[in-house]
C-alpha positions in Angstrom: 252.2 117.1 174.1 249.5 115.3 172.0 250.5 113.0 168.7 250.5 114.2 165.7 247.5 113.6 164.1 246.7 112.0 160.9 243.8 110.9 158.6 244.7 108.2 156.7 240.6 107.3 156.0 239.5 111.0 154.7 237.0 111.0 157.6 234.9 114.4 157.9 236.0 117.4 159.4 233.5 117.1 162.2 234.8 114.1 163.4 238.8 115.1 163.2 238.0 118.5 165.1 235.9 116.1 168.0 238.9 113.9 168.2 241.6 117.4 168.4 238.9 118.9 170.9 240.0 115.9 173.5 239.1 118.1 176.3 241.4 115.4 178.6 244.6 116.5 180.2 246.1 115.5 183.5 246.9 119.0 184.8 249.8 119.9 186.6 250.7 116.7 187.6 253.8 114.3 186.9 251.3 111.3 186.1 247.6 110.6 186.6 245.8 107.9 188.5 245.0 106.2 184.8 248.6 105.9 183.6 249.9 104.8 186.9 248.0 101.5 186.7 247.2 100.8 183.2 250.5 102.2 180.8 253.5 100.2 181.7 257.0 102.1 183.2 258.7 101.4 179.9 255.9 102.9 177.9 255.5 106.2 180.2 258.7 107.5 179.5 259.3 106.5 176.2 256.4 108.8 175.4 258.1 111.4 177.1 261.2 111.0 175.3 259.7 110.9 171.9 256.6 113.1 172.8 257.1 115.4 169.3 257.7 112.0 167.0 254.3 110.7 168.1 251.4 110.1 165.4 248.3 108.7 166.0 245.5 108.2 163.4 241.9 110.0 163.6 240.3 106.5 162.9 242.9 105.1 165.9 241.6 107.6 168.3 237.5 106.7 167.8 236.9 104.4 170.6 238.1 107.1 172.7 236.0 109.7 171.5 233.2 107.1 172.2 234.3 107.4 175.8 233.7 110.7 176.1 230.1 109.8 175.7 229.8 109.5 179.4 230.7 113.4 179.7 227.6 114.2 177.7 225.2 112.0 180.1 226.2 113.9 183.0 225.8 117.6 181.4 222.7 116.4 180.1 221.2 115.1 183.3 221.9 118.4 185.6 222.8 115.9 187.8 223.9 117.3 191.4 227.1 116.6 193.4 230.5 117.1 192.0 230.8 116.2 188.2 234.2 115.6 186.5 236.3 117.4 188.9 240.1 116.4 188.4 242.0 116.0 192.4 245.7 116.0 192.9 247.6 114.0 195.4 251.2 114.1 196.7 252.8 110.8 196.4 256.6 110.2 196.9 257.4 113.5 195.8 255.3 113.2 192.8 251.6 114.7 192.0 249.0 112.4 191.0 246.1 113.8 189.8 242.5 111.6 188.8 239.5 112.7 187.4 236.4 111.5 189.2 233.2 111.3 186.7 230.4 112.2 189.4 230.3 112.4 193.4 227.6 112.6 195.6 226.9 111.4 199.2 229.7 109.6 199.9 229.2 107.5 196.5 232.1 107.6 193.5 230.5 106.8 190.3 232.3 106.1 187.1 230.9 105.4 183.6 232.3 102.8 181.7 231.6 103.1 177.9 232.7 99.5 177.0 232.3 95.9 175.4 229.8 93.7 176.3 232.3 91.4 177.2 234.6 93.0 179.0 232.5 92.1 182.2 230.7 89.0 181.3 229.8 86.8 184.2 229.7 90.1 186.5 233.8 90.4 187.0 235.0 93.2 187.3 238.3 94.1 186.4 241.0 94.5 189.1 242.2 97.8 187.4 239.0 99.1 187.9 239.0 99.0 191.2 242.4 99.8 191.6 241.2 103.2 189.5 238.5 103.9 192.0 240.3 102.9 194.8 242.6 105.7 194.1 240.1 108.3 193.1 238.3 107.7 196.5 242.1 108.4 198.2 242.1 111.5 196.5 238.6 112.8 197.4 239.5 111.8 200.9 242.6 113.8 200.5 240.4 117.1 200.0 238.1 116.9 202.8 235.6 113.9 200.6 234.1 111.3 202.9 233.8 108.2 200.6 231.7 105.0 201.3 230.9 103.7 198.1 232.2 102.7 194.7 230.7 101.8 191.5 230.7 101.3 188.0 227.9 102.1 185.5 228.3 100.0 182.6 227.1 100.7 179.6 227.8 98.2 176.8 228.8 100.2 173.2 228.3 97.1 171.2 225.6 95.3 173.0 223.4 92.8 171.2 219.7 91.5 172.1 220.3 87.8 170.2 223.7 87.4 171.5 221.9 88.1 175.1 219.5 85.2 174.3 221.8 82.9 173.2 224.2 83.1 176.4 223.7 83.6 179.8 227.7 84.8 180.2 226.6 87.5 178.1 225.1 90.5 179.6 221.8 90.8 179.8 220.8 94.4 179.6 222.6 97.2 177.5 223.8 99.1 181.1 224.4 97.2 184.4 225.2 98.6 187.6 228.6 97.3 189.5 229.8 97.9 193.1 233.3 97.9 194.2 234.9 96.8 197.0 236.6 100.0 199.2 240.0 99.4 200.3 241.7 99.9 203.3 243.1 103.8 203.1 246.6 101.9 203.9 246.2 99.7 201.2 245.4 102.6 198.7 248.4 104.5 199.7 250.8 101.6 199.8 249.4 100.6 195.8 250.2 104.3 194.9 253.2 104.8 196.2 254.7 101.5 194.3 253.6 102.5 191.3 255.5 106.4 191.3 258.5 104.4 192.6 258.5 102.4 189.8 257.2 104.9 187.5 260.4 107.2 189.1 263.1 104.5 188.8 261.7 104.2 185.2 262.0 107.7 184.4 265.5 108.1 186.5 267.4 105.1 187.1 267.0 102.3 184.6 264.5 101.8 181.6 263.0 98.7 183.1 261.5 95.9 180.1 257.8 95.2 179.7 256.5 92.3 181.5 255.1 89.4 179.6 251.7 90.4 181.3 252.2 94.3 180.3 252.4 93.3 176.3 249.6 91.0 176.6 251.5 88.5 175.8 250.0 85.4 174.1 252.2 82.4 173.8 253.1 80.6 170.7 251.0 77.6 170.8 250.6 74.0 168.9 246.9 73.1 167.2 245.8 69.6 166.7 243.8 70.0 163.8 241.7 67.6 162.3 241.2 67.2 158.3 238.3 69.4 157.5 237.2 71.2 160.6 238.0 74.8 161.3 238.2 74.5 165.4 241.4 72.9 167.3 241.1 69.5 169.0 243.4 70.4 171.8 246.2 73.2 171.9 249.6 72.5 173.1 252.6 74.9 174.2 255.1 71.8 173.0 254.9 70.7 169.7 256.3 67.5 170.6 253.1 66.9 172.8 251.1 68.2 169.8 253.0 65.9 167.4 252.6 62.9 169.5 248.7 63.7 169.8 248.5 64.1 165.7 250.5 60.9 165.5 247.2 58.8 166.5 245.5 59.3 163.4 245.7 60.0 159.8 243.4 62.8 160.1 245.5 64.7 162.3 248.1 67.4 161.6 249.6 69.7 163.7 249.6 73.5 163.5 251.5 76.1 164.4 249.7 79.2 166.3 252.8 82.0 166.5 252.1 84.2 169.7 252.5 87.8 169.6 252.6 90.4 172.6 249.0 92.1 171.6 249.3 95.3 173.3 253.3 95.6 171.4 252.0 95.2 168.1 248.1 96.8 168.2 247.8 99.6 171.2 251.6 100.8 172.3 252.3 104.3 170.5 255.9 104.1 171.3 256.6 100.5 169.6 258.7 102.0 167.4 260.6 103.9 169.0 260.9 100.3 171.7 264.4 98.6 171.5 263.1 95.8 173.6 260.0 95.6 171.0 262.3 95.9 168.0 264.3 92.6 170.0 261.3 90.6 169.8 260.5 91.5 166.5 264.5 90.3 165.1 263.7 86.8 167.4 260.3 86.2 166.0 262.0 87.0 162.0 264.8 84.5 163.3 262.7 81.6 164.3 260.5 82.1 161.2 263.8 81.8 158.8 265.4 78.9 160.0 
């Protein structure tokens, strides 16, 4: 079941019926390829638990309409091979289903409507080739040979000055990324970890969030000096930080809380999250005393 969806900004009706249209769906399958290695156990099946209590704003659901883009290059280009075909596997007694952009000749393709620097310096992602890692499993699975994987960037935000200025930056608006294949063992092994723990989550115990599933960013100490807006040096103890400041008159330290990004920004469950709702009466605690 989708969120309920609202539209706080009054955006036109053309652009709330695109984002309702969201022609995605994982088919008759208990999770998809996507989910398994990028949504957190805890997260899963708290959306499954409060699947009618969801809402989600029009404005919220942009830079995934954006996305979609990609599905409008390929119908355009009459491109040949197999184009957005969705695949199921069985895995531990669940079905997995992924959604391969285009295949042809052995080569798995997948476009990538992103920020310029999400890979800068040419790194790609190990969830991205985790993702098409799987999808090649799941060709394979229906009779597919695969012997190539790769990603075609193409940067949403991309600037021509900011490409002068660095060389980290990218230097074209698309780029072209291969991926390394894995071993079919390996695949299979990384897919079967992830149901079990998606299975345990769903029938066992709720497990907590990892520090690395929030995004967690750690409450840090800036040594700040009079007049200039950049850090000197940051510290995770403030007694280090304080010692530092205590070298000049200039100096002062300043607190930098942390936050768990992906909690308080991107999960649609957070409120419905006792571990979030925890953190939150900490963080209230610390700032009171």
């Amino acid at each position: 079941m989708a969120p309920r969806l609202t539209n706080r900004l009054g955006l036109p009706d053309a652009v709330v019926k695109a984002v309702q249209n969201d022609p995605y769906t994982r088919g008759n399958a208990h999770v998809s390829v996507t989910a398994l290695i990028n949504k957190p156990p805890r997260a899963f099946v708290l959306e499954q638990q409060h699947a009618e209590s969801l809402v989600e704003d029009v404005a919220d659901r942009i830079f995934s309409l954006i996305g979609q883009v990609g599905h409008g290059i390929l119908e355009r280009s009459g491109a040949k091979g197999i184009i957005e075909e969705r695949y199921f596997i069985e895995i531990s007694g669940w079905t997995v289903s992924g959604a391969v952009d285009h295949y042809l000749d052995g080569v798995i393709s997948d476009y990538k409507f992103i920020s310029a620097w999400k890979l800068q310096n040419r790194q790609v992602p190990e969830e991205y080739i985790a993702q098409l890692n799987c999808y090649a499993e799941l060709m394979r699975e229906h009779g597919h040979e695969v012997t190539k994987l790769q990603i075609v960037a193409i940067y949403r935000d991309w600037s021509k000055p900011e490409a002068r200025r660095s060389a980290e930056y990218p230097q074209q608006q698309a780029a072209l990324f291969e991926l390394p294949l894995w071993p079919r063992e390996k695949v299979r092994s990384f897919l079967a970890e992830r149901v079990r723990a998606f299975q345990r989550a769903a029938n066992e115990e709720l497990p907590e969030c990892s520090p690395e599933e929030r995004w967690e960013k750690p409450t840090v100490f800036a040594v700040m000096k009079e007049g200039a807006k950049r850090a000197l040096k940051l510290y995770e103890r403030e007694q280090d930080a304080i010692d530092h400041a205590s070298t000049a008159k200039v100096l002062r330290v300043e607190r930098r809380q942390g936050e768990s990004t992906r909690c308080e920004l991107y999960c649609s469950v957070a409120p419905f999250c006792s571990q979030f709702a925890s953190m939150k009466g900490s963080e209230s605690q610390k700032e009171s005393e």
